[in-house]
N, C-alpha and C positions, 0 to 999 in steps of 0.2 A: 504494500500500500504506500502511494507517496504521496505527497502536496506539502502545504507549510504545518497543518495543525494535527490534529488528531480525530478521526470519525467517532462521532457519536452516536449510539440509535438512539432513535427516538420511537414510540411507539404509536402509531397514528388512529384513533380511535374517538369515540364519542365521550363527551362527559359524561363523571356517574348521575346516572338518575334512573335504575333501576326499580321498577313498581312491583315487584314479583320477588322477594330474597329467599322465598324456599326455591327457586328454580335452580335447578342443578347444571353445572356445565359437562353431564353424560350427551352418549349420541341420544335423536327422538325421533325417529322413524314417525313420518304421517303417513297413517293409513286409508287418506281418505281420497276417495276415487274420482275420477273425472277433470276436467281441463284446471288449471292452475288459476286460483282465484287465491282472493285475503283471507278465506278461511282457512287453506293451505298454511299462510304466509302466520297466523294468529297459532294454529296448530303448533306450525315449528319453533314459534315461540312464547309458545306455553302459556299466552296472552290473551285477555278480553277483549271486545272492542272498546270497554270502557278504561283496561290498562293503555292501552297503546294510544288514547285519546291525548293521556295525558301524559304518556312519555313524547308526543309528539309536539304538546304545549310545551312543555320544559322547553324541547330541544328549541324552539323559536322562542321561548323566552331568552334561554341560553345566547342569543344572537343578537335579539334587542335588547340590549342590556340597558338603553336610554329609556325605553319604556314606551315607545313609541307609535307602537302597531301595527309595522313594517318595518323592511329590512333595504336597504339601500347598500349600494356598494362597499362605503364604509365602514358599515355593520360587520357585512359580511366578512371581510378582510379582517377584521378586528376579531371576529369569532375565531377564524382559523388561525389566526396566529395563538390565540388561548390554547386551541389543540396540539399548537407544537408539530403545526406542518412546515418547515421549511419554506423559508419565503419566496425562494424562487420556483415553487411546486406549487405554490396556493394556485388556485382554482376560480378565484372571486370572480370576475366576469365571465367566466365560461357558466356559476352556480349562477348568478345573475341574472344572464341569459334564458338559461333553460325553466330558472324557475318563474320569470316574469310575463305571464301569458299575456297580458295586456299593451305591453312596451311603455311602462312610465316612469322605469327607471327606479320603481319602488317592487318591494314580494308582501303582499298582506299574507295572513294564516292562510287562507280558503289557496291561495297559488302554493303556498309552502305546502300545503298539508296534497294537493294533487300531485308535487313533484315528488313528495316521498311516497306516497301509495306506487304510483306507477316503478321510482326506482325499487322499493322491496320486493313488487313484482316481476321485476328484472333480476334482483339478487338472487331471490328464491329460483327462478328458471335454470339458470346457470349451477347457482349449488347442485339443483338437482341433475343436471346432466354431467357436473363432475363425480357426485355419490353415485358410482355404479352400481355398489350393491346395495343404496336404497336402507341403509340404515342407519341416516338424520346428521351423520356427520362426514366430513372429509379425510380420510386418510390421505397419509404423506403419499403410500404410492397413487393411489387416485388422480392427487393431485399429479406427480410425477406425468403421469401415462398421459392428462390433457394439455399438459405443458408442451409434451413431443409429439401429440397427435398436430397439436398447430405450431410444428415447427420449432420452437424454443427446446435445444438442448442446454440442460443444467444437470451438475453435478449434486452429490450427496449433500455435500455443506451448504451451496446455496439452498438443495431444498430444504434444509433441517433450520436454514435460517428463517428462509418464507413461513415457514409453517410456525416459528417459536416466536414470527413477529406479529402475526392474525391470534394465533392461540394465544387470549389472556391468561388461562388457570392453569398455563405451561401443563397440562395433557396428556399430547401429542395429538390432538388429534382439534378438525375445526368445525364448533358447531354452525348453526345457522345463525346465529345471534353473535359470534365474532365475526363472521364473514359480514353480515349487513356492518355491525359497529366500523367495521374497516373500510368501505365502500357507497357509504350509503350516501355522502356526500362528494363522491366523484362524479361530476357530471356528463362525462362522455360515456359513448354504449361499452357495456360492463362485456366488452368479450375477454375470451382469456389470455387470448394478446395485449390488451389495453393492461388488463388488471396485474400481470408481469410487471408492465414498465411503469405503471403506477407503483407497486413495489418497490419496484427499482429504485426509483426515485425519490419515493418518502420515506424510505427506512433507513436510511444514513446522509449525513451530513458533516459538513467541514465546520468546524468551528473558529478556522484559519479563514485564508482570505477566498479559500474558492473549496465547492464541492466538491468531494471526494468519495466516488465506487470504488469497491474494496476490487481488489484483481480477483478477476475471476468472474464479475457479474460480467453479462452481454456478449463475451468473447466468443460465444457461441449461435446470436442470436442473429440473422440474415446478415451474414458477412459478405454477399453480393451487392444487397441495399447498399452500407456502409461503403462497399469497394466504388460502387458509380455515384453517390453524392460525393464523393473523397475527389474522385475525379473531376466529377462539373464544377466543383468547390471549386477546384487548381486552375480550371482551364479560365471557369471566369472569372477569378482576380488578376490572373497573368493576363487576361486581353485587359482588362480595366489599365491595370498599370502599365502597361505595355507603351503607350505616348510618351511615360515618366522616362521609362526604359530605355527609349530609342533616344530623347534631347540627351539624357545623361550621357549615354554613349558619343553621341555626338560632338558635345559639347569636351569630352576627355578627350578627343583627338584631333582635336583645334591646335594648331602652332603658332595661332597668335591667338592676344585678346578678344575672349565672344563672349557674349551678352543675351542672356537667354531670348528676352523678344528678337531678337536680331536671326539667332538658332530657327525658333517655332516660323517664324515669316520666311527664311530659306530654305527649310522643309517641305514648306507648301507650297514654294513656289515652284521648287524641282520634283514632287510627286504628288504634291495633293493632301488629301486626307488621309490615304493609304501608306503614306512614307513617313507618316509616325507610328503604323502597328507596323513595317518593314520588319521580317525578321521573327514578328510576331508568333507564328505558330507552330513554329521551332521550339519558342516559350512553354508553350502550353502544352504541344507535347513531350515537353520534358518531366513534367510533377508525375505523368503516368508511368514513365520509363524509370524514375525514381522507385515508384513505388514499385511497380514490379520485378524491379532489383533489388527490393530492399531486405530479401533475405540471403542475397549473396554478398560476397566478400565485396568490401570497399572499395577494393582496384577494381573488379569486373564493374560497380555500379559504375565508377567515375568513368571506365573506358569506352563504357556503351553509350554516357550522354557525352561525354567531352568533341566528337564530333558535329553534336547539333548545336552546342553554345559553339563553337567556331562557325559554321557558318551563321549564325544568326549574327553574331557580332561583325564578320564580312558583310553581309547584307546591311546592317546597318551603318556601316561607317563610310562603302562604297558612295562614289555619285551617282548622281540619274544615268547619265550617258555610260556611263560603265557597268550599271547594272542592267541596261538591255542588251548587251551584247554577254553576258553571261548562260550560259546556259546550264540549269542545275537539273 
């Protein structure tokens, strides 16, 4: 692990306000048949609709702390940060968004109270298609096997951390009521891709000057994706700065005094617009020939790109007249 400070977890969940203390954190299998509704969702947590009424006031009172009767941006910002989610992971204009059917920039109860029915009926969905065997809680492997059905390979450590960060009564195992506490305020669609990098994300933080993933998360997670964002990253900052690129060179192989506007207005007059990216895509393909060198020895990387930064640097310091009669 490296950066300047030291990873902390944090655990990312709801305030207590528990209306139910004999409820046990065992599995609770529901037995009850038919399409996925809030009786379902009441069942797996061993709830009334007059308990969950008023864990659901709490949780918007917990918000409006001003006393307000809605919840506005800065509410909500101010909430999450009480929970100890990492500031650059908060969520507040995405929960915002989603919970504001109106558009007015405010959530009364009656929007707050549809965003959560709908997400526990999202939560529950999902639990249920990770509980293969259907009885009321999550095993680690469970969990494992829909992490690599969609693609995410993870190791024993990372899952045993996934699982001891959702499990509050350390377990082993995740009921239906730590999985909602963990999720229930993430506002994008709860797949088990999202919910990963949700993990990811909120379960360690830097307490130095920049976040820090312990080694080992994501190393396995589409390292195609990563390889061509990595790549279109490189290619479009090296065109962006690529006019910087060309004066600079230029202006280093002047044998008398030059003067930048004097440099940019002789450029253009002997190519145009084109004779400041000169060179240019020499550039850019170079960050990808890095990278796919980057597991071999130093001399092969430097030997394979040191011919395209030579001509790129010919290209650019040549004249006009000299570089139409070149033929590459």
């Amino acid at each position: 692990m490296s950066g300047a400070g030291h990873a902390v977890e944090h655990r990312v969940g709801l305030p207590e306000m528990d209306t139910n203390p004999n409820r046990s954190g065992c599995c609770n299998p529901v037995k009850k048949s038919g399409p996925i509704s809030m009786d379902h969702v009441l069942l797996a947590l061993r709830e009334t609709k007059e308990e969950r009424d008023v864990r659901l006031r709490s949780l918007f009172n917990f918000f409006d702390a001003s006393n307000t009767g809605y919840l506005d941006y800065a509410q909500i910002e101010a909430g999450l940060s009480a929970l100890q989610i990492p500031a650059e992971y908060k969520y507040a204009k995405d929960l915002l968004k989603v919970c504001d059917a109106n558009r007015d920039g405010r959530v009364d109860y009656q929007e707050f109270r549809r965003y959560m029915d709908d997400k526990e009926l999202e939560l529950y969905r999902i639990f249920q298609a990770i509980d293969v065997e259907h009885n009321g809680c999550i095993l680690p492997e469970e969990l494992w096997d829909a992490l690599v059905k969609a693609g995410i390979e993870i190791d024993d450590e990372e899952l045993a951390r996934f699982v001891e960060h959702v499990d509050k009564d350390n377990n082993g195992i995740i009921t239906f009521e730590e999985w909602r506490d963990f999720l229930l305020l993430y506002p994008h669609e709860a797949t088990i891709e999202n919910i990963y990098h949700y993990w990811e994300r909120v379960c360690l933080v830097d307490i130095g000057e920049q976040a820090v993933i312990p080694e080992g998360i994501s190393e396995h997670v589409n390292r195609s994706k990563y390889f061509i964002a990595g790549g279109i990253a490189g290619a479009a900052s090296r065109t962006a700065t690529a006019p910087l690129d060309r004066l600079k060179v230029f202006l280093q192989v002047q044998t008398t005094h030059a003067r930048f506007v004097s440099a940019v207005k002789k450029i253009w007059k002997q190519d145009g617009l084109l004779g400041f990216f000169r060179g240019g895509d020499k550039d850019v393909i170079g960050p990808a020939e890095r990278l796919l060198a980057g597991g071999m020895a130093g001399a092969v990387a430097q030997t394979a790109i040191y011919p395209l930064d030579l001509v790129k640097t010919r290209l650019q310091v040549c004249e006009g007249e000299m570089l139409r009669s070149w033929e590459l």
